[in-house]
SEDREN-221076 format. One record per atom (N, C-alpha, C, O): residue in one letter; x, y, z. Coordinates in steps of 0.05 Angstrom, whole numbers, plus 5000, padded with zeros to 4 digits. Example, Ala and Ser with C-alpha at 12.3 -4.5 7.8 and 13.67 -1.06 7.14 Angstrom:
BEGIN
A526448865156/A524649105156/A526449345156/A528549345169/S525749555142/S527349795143/S525850015157/S526850235161/
% end
This chain:
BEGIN
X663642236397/X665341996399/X665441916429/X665042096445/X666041646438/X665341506457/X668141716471/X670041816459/X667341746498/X670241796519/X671641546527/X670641326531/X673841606529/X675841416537/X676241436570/X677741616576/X675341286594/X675541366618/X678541436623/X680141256618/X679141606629/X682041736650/X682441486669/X680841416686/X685741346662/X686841186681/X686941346704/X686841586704/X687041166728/X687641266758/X690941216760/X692341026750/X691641396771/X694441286780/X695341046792/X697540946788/X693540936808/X692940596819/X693340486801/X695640386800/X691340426776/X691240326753/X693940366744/X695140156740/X695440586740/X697540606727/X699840416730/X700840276713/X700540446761/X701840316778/X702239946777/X704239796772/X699139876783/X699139676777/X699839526747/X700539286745/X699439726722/X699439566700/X702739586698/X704139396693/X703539876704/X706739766697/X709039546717/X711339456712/X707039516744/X708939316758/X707438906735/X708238676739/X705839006720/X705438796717/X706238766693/X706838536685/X706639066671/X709138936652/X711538916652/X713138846635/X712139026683/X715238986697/X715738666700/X717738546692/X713638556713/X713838276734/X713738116701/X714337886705/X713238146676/X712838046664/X716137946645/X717237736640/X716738256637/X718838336634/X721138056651/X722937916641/X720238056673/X723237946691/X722837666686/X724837526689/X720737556681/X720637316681/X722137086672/X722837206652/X723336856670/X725936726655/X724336746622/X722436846611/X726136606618/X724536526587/X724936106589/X726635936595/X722036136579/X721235876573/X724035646569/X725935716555/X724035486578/X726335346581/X725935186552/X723935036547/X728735256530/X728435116504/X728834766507/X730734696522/X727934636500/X728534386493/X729434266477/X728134116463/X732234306475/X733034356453/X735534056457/X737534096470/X735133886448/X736633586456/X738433576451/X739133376440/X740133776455/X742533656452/X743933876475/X746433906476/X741934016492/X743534186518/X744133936540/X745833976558/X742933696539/X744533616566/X747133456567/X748633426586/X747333346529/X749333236517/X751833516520/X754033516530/X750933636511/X752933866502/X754233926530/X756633916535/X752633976544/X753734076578/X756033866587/X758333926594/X754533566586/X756033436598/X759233426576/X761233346589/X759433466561/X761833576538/X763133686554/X765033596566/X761933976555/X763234186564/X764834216589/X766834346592/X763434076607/X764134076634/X765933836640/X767333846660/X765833556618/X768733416616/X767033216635/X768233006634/X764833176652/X764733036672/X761532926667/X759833086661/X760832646671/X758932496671/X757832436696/X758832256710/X755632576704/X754932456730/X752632246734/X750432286724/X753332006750/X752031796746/X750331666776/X751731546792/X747631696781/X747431626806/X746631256812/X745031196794/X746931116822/X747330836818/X747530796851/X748230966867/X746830456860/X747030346887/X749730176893/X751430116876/X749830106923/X751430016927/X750929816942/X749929786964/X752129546911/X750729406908/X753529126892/X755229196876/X753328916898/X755228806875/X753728836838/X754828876817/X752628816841/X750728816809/X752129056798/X753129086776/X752029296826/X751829586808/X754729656806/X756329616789/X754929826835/X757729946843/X758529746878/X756929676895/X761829686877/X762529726906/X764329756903/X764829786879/X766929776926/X769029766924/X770229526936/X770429466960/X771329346909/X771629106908/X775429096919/X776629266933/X776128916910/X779528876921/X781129006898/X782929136908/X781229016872/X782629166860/X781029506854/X781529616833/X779629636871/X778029826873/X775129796856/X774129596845/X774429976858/X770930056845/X771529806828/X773429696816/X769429786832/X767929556810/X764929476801/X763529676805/X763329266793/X760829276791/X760529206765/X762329306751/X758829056751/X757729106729/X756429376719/X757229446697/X755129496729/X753729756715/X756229986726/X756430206716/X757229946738/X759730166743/X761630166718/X762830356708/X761829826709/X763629756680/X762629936659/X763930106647/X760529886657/X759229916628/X758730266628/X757930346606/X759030506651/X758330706657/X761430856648/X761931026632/X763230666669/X765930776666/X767030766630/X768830906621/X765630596618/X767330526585/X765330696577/X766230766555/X762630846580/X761431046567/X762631276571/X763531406552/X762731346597/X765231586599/X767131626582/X767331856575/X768331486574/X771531396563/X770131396536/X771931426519/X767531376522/X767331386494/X766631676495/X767431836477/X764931776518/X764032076509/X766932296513/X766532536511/X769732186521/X771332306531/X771032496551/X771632726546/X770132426579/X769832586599/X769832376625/X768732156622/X771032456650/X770432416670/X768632246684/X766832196668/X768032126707/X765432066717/X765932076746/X768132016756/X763432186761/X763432196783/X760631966787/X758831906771/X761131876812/X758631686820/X757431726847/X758431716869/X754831766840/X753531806866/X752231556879/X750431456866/X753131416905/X752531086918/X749831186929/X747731106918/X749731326947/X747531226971/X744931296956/X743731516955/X744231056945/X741431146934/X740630786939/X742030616948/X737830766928/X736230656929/X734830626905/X735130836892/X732830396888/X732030446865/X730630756865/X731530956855/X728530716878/X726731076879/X727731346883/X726931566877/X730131266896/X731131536909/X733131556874/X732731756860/X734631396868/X735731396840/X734431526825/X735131746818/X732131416817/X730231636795/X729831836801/X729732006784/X729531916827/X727832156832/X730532366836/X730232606832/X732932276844/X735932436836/X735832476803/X735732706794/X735932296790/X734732266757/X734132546752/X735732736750/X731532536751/X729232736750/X729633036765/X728333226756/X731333076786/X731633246795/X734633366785/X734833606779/X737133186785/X739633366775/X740833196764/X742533316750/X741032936759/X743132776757/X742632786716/X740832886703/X744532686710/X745732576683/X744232366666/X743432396642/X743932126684/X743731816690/X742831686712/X743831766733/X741731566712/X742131316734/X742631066724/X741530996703/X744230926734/X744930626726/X744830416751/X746930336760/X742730346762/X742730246789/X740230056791/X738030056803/X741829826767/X739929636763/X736729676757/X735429536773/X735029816738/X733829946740/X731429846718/X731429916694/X729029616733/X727929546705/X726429766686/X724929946693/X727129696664/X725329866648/X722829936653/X721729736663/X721130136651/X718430236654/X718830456632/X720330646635/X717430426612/X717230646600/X715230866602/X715531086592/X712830766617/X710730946635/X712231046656/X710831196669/X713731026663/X714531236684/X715131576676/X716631666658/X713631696693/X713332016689/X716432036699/X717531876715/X717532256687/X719332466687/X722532346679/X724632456685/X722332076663/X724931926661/X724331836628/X722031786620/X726431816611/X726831586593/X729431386598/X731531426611/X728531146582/X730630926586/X731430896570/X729830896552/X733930836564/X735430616549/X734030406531/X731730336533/X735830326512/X735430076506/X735529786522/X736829786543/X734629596515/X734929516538/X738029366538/X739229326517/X739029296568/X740829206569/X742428936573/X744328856560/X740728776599/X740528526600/X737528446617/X736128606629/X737228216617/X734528116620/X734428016652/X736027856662/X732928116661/X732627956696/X730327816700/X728027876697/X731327636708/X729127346708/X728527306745/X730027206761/X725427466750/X725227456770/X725227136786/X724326946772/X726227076815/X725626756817/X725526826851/X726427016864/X724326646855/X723226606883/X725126456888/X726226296873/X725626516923/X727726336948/X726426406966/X725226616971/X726826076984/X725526057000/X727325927024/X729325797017/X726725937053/X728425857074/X729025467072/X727325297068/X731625447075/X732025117075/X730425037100/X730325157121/X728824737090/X726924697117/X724624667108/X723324477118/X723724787093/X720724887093/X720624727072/X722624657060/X717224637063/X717524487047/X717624537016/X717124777010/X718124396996/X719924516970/X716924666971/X714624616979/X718924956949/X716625106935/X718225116909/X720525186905/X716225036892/X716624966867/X715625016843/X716424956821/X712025236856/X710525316843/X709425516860/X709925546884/X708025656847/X706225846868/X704925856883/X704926036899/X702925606882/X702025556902/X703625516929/X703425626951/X705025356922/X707125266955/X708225486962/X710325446974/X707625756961/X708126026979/X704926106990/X704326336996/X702425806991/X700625957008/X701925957037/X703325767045/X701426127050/X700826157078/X703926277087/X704326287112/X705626337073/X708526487074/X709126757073/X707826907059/X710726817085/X711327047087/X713827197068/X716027187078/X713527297049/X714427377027/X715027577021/X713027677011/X717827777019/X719128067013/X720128046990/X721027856978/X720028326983/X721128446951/X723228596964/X723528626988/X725028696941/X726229016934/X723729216922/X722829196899/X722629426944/X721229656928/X722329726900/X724629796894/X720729696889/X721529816858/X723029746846/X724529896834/X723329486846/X724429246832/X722629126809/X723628976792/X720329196811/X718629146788/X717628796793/X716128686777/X718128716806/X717828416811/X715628366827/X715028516845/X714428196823/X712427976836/X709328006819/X707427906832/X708928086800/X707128216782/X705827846775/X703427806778/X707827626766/X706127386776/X705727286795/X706827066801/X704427386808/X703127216836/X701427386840/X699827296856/X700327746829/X698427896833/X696727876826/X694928016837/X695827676803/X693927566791/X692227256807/X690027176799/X693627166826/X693626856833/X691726916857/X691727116871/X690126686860/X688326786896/X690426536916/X689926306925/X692526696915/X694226506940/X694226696966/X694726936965/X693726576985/X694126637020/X696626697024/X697826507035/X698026887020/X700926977027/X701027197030/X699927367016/X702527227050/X702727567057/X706327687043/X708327547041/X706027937036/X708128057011/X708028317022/X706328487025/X711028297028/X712228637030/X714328597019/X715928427017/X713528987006/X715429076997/X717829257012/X716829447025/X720329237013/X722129387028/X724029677011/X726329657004/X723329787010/X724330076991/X727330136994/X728730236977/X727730097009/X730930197020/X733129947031/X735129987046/X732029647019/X732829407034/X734829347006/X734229486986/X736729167004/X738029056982/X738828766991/X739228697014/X738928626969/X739028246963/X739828126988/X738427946997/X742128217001/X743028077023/X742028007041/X741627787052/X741328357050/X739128397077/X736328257062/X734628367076/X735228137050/X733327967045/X733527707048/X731727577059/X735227617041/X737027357044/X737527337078/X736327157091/X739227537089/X739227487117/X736227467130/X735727297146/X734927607123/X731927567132/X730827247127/X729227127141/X731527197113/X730326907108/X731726767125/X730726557134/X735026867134/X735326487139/X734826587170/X734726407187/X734426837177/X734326947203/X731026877219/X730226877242/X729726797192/X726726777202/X724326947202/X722026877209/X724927177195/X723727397194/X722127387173/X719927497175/X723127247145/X721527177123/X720926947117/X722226827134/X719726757104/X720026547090/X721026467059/X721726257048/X720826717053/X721526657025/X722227037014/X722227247026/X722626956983/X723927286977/X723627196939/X724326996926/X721927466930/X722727406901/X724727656901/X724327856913/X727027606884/X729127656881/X730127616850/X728527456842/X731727676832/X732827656805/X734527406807/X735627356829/X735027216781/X735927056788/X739927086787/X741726916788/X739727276787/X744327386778/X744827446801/X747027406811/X741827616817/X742627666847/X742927426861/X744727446877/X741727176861/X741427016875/X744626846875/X746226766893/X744626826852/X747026726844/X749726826860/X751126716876/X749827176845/X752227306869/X752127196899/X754227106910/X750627206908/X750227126935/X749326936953/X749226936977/X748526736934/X747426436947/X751226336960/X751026296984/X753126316953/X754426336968/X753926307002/X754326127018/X753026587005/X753726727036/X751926687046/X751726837065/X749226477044/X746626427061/X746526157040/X745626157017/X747825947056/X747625727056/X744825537056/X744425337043/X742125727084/X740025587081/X738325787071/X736425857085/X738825897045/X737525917024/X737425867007/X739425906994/X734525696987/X734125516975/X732725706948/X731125886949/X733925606927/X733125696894/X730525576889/X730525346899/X728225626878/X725725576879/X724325586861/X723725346860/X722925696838/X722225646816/X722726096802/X722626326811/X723125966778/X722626346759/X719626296758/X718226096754/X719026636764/X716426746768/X715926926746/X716827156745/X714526856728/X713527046708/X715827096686/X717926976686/X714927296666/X716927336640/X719227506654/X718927646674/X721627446638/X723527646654/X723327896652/X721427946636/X724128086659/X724628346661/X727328536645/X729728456645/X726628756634/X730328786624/X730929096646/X729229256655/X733729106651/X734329226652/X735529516637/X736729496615/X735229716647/X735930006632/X737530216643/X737730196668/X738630396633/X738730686641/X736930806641/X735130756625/X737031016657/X734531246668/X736531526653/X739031566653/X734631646644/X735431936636/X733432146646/X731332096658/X734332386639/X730832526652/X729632626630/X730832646608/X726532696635/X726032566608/X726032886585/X725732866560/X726433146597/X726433306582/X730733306578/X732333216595/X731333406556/X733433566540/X735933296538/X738333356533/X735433096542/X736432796536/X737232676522/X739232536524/X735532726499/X735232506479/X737232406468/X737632166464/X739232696458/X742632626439/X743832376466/X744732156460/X743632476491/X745432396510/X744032016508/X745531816510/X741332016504/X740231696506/X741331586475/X742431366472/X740831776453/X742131536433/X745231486437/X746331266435/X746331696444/X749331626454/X749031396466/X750131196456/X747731386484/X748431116498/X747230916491/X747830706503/X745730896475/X744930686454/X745630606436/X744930386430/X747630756418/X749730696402/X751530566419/X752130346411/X752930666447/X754230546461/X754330296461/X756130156451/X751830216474/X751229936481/X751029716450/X751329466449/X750529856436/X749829746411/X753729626399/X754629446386/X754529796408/X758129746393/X758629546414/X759429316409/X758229626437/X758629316457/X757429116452/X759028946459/X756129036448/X754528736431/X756628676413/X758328496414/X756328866396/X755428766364/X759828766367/X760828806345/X761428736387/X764628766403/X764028556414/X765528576433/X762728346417/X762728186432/X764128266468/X764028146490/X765128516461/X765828596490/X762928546520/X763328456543/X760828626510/X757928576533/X757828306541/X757128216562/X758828176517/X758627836524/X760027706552/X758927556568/X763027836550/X764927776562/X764427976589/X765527926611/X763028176585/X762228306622/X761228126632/X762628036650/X758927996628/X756427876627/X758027686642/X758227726666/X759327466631/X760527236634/X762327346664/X762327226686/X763727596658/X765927616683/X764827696707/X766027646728/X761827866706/X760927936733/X758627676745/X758227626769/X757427546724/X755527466725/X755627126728/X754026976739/X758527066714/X758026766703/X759226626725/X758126406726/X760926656742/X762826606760/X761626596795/X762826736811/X759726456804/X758526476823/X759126236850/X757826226870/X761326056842/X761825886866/X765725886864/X767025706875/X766726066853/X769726006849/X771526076882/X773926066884/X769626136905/X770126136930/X770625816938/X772525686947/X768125766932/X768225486942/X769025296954/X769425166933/X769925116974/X771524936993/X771124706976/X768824606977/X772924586957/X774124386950/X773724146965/X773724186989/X773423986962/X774123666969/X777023636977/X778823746964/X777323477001/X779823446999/X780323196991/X782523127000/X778922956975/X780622886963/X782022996935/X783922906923/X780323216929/X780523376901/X783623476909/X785723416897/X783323636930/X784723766945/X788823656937/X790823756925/X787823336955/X791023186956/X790523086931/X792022896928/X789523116917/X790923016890/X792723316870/X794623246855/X792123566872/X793123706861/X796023716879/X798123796871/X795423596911/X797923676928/X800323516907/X802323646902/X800023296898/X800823076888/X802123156864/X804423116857/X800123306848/X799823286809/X800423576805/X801023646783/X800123806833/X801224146818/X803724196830/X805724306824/X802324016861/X804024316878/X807324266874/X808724466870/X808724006875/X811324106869/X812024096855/X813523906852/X811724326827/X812524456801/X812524826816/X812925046805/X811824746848/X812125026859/X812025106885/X811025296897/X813424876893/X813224806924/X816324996935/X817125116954/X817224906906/X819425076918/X819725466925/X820225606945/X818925506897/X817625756891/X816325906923/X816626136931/X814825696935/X813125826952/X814925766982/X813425787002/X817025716987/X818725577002/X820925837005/X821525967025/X821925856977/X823326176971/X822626386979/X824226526990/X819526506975/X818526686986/X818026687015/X818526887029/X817026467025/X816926557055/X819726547068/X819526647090/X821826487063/X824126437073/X825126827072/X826526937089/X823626997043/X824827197050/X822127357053/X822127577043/X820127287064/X818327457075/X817227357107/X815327457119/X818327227113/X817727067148/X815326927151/X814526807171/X814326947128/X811726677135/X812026397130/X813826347113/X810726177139/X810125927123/X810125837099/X808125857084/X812025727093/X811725727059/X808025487057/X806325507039/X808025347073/X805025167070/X802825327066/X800925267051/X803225577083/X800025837091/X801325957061/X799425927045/X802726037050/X803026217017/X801925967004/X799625996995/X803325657001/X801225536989/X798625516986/X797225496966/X797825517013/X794825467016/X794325707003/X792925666983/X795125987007/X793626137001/X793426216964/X791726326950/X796026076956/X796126036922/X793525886915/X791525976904/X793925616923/X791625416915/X788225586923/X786225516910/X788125756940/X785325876954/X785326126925/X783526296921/X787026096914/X787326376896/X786126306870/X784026376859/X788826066859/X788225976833/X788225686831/X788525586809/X787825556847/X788725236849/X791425206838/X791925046820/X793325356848/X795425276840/X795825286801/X797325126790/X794525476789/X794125546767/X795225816757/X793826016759/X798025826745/X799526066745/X797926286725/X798026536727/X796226096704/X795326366680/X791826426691/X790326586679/X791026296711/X788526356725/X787426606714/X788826756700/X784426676721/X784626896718/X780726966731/X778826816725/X780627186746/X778227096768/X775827226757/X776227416742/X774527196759/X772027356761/X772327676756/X771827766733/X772927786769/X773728086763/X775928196751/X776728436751/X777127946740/X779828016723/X783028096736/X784728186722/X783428036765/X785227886771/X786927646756/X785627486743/X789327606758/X790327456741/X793427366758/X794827536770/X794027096755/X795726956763/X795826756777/X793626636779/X797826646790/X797426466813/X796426576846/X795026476863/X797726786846/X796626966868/X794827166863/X794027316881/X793927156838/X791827346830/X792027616833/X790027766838/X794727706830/X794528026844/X793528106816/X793527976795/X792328426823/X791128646813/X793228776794/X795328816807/X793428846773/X793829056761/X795529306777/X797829336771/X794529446795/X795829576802/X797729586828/X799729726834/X796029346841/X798429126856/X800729086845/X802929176852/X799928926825/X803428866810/X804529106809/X806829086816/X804029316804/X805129516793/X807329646815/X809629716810/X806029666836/X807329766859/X808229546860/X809929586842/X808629316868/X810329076878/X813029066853/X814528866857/X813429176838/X814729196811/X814228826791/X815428746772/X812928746800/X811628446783/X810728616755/X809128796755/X812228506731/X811628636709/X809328406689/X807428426673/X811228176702/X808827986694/X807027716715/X807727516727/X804827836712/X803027626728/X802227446726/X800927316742/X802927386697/X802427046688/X804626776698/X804226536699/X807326936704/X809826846712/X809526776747/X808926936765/X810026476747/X809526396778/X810726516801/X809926576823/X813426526786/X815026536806/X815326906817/X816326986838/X814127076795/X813727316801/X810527426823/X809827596838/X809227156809/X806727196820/X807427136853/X806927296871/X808526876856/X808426766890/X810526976904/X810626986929/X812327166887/X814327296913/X812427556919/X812127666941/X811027646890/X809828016892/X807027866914/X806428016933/X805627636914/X803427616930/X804827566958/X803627706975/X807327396972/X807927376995/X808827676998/X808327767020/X810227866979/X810928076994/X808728287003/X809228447021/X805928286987/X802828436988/X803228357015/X803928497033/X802428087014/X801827987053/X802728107076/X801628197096/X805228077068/X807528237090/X807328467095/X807928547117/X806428617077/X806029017071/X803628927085/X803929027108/X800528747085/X798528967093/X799628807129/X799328967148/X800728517135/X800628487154/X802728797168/X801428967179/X804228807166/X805529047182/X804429307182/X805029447202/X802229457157/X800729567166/X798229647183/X796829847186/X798629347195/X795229337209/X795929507240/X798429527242/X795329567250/X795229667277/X797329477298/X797529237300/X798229617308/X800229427338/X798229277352/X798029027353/X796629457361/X794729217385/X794028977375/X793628807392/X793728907347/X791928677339/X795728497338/X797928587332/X794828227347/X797428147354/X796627757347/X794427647349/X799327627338/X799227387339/X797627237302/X798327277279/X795827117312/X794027017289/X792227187283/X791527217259/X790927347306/X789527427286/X790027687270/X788027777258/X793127857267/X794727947258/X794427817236/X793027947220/X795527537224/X795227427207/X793227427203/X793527617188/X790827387201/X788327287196/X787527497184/X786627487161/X787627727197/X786828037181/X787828147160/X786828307144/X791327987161/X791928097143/X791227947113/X791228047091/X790827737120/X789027547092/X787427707088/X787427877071/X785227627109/X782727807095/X782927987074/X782227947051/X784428257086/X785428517077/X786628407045/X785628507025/X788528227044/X788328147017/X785828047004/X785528146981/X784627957009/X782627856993/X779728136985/X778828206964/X779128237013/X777328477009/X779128757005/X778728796982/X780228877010/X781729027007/X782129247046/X780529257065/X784429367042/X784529387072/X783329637080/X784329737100/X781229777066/X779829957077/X777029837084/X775429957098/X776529617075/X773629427085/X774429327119/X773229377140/X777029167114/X777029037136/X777529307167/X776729247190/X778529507161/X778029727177/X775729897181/X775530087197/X773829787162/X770329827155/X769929687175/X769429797197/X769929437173/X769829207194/X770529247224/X768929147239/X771929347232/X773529367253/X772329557269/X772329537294/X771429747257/X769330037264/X767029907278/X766529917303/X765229737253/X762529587261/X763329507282/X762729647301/X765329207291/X766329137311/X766129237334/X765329097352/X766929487337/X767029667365/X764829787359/X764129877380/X762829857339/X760229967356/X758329787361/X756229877370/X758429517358/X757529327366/X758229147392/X757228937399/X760429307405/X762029227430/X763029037427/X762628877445/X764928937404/X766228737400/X769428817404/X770229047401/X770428687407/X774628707394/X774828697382/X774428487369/X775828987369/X776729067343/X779228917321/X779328917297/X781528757349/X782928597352/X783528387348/X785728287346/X780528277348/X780128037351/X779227897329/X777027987325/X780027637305/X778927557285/X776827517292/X775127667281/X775927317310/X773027177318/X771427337307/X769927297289/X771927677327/X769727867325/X769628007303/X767528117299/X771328037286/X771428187261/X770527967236/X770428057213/X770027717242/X768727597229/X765527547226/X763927457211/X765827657250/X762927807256/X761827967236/X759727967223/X763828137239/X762828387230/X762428387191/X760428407176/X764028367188/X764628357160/X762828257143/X762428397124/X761428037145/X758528037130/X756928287126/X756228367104/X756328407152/X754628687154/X755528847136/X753929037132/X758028857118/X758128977107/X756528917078/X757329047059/X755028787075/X752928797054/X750728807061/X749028747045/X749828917093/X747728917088/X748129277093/X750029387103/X745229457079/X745729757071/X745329887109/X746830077111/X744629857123/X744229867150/X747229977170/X747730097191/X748429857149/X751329817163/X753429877143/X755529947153/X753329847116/X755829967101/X754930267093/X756330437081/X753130297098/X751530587090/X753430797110/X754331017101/X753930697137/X755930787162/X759130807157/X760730897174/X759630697131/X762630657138/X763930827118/X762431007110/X766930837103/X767830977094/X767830907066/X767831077048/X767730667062/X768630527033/X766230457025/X766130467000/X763430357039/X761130257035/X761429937031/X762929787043/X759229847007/X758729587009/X761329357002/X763729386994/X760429227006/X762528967005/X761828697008/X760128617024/X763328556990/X761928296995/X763928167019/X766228077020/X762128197037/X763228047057/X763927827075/X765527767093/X761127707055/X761827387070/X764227297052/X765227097061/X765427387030/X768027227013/X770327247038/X771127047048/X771327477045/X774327417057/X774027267088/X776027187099/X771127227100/X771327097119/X771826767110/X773326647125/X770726577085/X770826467069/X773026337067/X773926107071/X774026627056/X776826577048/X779026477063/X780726307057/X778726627088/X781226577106/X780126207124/X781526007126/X777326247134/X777225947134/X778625747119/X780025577129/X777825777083/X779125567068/X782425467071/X783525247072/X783325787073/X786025797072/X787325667102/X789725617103/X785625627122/X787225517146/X786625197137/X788525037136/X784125117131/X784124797124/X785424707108/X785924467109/X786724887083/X788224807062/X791724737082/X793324547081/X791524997100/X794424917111/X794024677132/X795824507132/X792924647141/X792424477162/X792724257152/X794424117163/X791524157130/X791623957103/X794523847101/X795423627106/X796024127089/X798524137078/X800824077101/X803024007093/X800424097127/X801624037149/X801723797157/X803623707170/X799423667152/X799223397163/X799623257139/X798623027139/X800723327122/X801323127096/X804023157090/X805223007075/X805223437107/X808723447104/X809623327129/X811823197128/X808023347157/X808023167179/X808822817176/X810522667185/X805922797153/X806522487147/X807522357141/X807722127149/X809022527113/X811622367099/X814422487111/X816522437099/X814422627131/X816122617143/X817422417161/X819722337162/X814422337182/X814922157207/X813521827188/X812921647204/X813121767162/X812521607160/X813921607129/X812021607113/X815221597121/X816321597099/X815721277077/X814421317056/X816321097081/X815320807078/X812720797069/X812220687048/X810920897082/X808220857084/X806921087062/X805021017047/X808121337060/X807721507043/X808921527010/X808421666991/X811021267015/X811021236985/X809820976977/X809720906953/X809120876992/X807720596992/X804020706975/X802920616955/X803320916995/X801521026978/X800421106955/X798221096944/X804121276948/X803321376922/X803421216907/X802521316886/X804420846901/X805020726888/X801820586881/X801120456862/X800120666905/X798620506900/X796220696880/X794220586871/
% end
């Protein structure tokens, strides 16, 4: 019979460190779809990584807000658990948090269903890519009229896919870590000529870059999704597809849609003949109202007007864009602290908004003194008063006066671009609104002064008018 060679002790050695090393090894990770649903159960908490961004997440004047922050925060609240949100990301850096630890991403995110190591959602809403281009230049209206221009994306935005096909002379970058504003500022700054961009973004923000011009939609739209990762998910993606599915079919998605999306010029500077005709036809059904409050809060009862009419046009059941409500539009939890039980009620609305004023004006710092004391402390109503101290920071590392409106009007745009709210405590913000804002609100008083001026020192002449 054959011999069996005699192991060496070497031999020995080595085979049992190698059914040792074998022995220790983990075990195959199960995939079993319902461990990432289940976890997030267990642990009570949803973690969601997303930009900072108006579309997505910021911290708006009644706190966090955003469309995809809405629709994240009411998933939480159906899976009964918590949410934490992670801002400083970027589309790429989003997925690749995705893929590495996160839950979710919700950070405007077009669908790709070829993308390695993620699944998506159903889809959610549709983004209609559209080209802008600098005021000046001559209309572009088609594709061609971007030969010889200079033209930026959002990296991984999925956009410009029509024009890759076209033999047009245009030069095209993409920026990975840039967002809508800072593209927009690039255009009217010169740096670009034009920008394809989504058309909801354009909208939020055509506002705050005046010489930027709306230009033609480029190609089929795009939808947006959630990102999941793509192993142990799945329970957690139909969850949120059923989610989205009860929001439709609730007409509730309708009414996000409409409140983040539909509302894109309610900043706006009025006409003043628009203007003196409500002076005429609203304001004294509440002239008094606003006369009362400043008498017991030390301001102008004209500047609380102006700043009613800058609010709601003098419209007590108003109700804004982000779901503010009244004549002064306070917040939910504004009223709450101001003891205002109801915000539809004028006369509760004009005393709890002149007394807001008064609280953030006396909280602002001693040094800042006079108007622009006042001036900050508007703002601070309108953005909320950890922006405008966002602001104030930029200010001084930009060697400006922290003090000073001029210069803090400066500043406060920067806060949408990522360069600069990326630096601060609260992050993004829309910032061209409260500079906006407080402009409107001095022309409205200025208005209102020279028209209580007139029928004062001209009385005859001012009813002679209205007769006519």
């Amino acid at each position: 019979m054959p011999l069996t060679p005699k192991a060496s002790p070497r031999h020995t050695v080595i085979s049992l460190l190698a059914i040792l090393a074998l022995w220790m090894l983990p075990e195959p990770p199960r995939y079993d779809e319902q461990d990432r649903l289940e976890t997030i159960l267990a642990r009570e908490l949803l973690s969601v990584h997303t930009r900072n961004t108006p579309t997505t997440y910021y911290e708006g004047r009644e706190g966090p807000t955003g469309f995809e922050y809405e629709l994240v925060r009411r998933f939480a609240g159906r899976l009964g658990t918590s949410l934490t949100i992670h801002t400083d990301h970027h589309i790429d850096s989003a997925l690749e948090a995705v893929r590495r630890e996160g839950d979710m991403a919700a950070a405007a995110l077009p669908l790709d269903p070829g993308l390695p190591g993620v699944v998506f959602s159903r889809p959610i809403i549709e983004l209609q890519p559209v080209v802008v281009y600098r005021r000046g230049l001559a209309p572009v209206e088609a594709p061609d009229d971007l030969s010889g221009l200079t033209i930026g994306s959002i990296g991984g935005a999925g956009i410009g896919g029509g024009l890759s096909e076209r033999q047009i002379d245009y030069r095209w970058t993409d920026f990975p870590r840039m967002e809508v504003a800072e593209l927009l500022g690039r255009i009217e700054d010169g740096e670009l000529d034009a920008a394809v961009i989504f058309e909801h973004q354009f909208r939020l923000n055509r506002l705050f870059f005046p010489d930027v011009e709306s230009g033609f939609p480029l190609g089929k739209p795009l939808t947006m999704a959630w990102a999941f990762p793509a192993d142990r998910s799945l329970a957690l993606v139909e969850a949120a597809n059923h989610f989205l599915t009860e929001l439709h079919e609730a007409g509730e998605f309708d009414a996000l849609v409409a409140r983040y999306f539909g509302h894109d010029d309610y900043l706006e500077y009025v006409g003043t003949r628009t203007f003196l005709a409500h002076v005429d036809e609203r304001l004294p059904d509440y002239d008094e109202l606003f006369r009362e409050a400043a008498r017991k809060t030390d301001f102008d009862w004209k500047l609380l007007a102006a700043m009613g009419y800058q609010e709601s046009h003098w419209d007590p059941l108003a109700t804004s864009p982000t779901g503010v409500r009244g004549m002064m539009m306070l917040t939910n939890a504004t009223a709450g602290d101001l003891g205002v039980d109801n915000r539809l009620d004028p006369d509760q609305s004009i005393q709890g908004g002149a007394r807001y004023l008064r609280q953030l004006h006396e909280r602002l710092p001693e040094s800042i003194q006079g108007d622009n004391r006042l001036y900050m402390a508007m703002a601070a109503y309108n953005v909320g008063l950890g922006h405008l101290y966002d602001a104030r920071l930029i200010t001084e590392r930009r060697g400006g006066n922290p003090d000073l409106w001029a210069d803090v009007r400066e500043s406060l745009p920067l806060l949408q671009k990522r360069e600069w709210h990326t630096q601060t405590k609260y992050g993004y913000a829309r910032g061209g609104e409260p500079v906006l804002y407080v402009r409107n609100i001095r022309r409205y008083h200025e208005i209102l002064s020279h028209v209580e001026r007139s029928r004062r020192e001209f009385p005859r002449l001012d009813a002679r008018a209205r007769e006519m």
